[in-house]
C-alpha positions as CSV (number, residue, x, y, z in Angstrom):
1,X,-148.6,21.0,-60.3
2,X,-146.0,21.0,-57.4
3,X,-145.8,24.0,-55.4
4,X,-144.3,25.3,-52.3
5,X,-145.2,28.9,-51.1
6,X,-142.9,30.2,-47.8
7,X,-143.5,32.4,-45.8
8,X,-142.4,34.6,-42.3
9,X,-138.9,35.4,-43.2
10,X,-138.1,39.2,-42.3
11,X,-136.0,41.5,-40.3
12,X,-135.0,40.7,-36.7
13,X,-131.9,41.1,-34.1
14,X,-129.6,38.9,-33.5
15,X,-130.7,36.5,-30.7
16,X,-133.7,36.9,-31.7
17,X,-136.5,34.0,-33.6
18,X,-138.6,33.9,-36.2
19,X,-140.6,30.9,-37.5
20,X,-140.9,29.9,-41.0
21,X,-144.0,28.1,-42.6
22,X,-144.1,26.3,-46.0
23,X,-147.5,25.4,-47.6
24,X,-146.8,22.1,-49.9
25,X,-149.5,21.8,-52.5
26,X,-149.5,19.0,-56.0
27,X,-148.5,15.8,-54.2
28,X,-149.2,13.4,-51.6
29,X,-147.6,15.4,-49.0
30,X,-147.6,12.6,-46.3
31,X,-145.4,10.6,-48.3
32,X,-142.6,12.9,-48.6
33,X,-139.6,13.3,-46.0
34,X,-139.5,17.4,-46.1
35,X,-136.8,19.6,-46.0
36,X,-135.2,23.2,-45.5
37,X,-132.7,24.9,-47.8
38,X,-131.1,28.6,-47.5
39,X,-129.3,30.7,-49.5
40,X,-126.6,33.1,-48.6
41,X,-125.9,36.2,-50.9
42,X,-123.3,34.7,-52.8
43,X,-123.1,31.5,-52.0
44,X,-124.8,28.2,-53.1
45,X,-127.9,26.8,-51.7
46,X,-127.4,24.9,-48.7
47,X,-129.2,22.1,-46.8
48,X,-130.4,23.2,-43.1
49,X,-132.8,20.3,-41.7
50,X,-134.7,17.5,-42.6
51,X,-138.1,15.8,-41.0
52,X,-139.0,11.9,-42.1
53,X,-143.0,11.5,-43.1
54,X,-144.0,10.8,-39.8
55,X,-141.9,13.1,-37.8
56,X,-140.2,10.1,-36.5
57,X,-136.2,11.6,-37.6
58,X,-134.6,15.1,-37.1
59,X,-132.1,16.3,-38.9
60,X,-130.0,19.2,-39.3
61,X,-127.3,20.7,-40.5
62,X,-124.1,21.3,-37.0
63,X,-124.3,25.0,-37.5
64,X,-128.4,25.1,-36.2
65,X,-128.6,22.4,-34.0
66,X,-130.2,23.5,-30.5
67,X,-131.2,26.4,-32.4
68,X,-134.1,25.4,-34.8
69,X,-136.5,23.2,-34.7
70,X,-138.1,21.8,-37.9
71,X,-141.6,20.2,-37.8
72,X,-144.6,19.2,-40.2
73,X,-148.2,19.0,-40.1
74,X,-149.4,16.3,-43.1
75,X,-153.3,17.0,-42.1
76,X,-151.9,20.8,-43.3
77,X,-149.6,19.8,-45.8
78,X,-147.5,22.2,-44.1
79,X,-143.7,22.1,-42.6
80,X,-142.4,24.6,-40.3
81,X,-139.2,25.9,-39.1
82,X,-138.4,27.5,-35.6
83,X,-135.0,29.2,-35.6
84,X,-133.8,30.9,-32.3
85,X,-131.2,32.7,-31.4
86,X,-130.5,33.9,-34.8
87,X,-127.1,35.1,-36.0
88,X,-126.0,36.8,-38.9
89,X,-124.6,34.3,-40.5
90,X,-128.2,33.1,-40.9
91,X,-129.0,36.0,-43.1
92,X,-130.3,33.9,-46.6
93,X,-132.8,33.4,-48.2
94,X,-135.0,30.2,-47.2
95,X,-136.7,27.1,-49.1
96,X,-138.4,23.7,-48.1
97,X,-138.5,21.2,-50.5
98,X,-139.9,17.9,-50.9
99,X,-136.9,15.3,-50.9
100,X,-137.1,13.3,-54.1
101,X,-139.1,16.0,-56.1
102,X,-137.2,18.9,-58.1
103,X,-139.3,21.7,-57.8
104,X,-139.0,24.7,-55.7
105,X,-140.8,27.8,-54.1
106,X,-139.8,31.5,-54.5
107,X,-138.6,31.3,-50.9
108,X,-138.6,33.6,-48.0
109,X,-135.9,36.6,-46.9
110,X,-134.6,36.0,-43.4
111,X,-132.5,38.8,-42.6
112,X,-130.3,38.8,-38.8
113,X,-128.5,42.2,-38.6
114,X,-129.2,45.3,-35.7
């Protein structure tokens, strides 16, 4: 069974960071470009970044670039995502996914306000 369990969202400043872990579980993890997903309050899910299987490509959606950083361990089965200098308009609710499979994890609140 495919799962995906996030976690380190929570409350902080603007300017400040946070960093975001994903624990990928049910499939051969190494095989799979990964990928982060937020969601505003009401508005659709959108795509934030994207790392290839061997960390080879970066990706990332124009509003973050310079400001996170997404990386993966495949010994883990784990993808990370570094976000500084947070703004409010970051405030969502955060998923990784594996590109190519549907399922998704509960997520993790990330909240920018002072």
């Amino acid at each position: 069974q495919v799962q995906f369990v996030e976690s380190g969202g929570g409350l902080v400043q603007p300017g400040g960071s946070l960093r975001l872990s994903c624990a990928a579980s049910g499939f051969r993890f190494p095989n799979y470009a990964m990928n982060w997903f937020r969601q505003a309050p009401g508005k659709g899910r959108e795509w934030v970044a994207t790392v290839t299987t061997s960390s080879l490509n970066r990706n990332y959606q124009d509003s973050v670039k310079g400001r996170f950083t997404i990386s993966r361990d495949n010994a883990k089965n784990t993808v990370c995502l570094q976000m500084n200098s947070l703004k409010p308009e970051d405030t969502a609710v955060y998923y990784c996914k594996a590109t190519s499979i549907t399922a998704w994890g509960q997520g993790t609140q990330v909240t920018v306000s002072s």
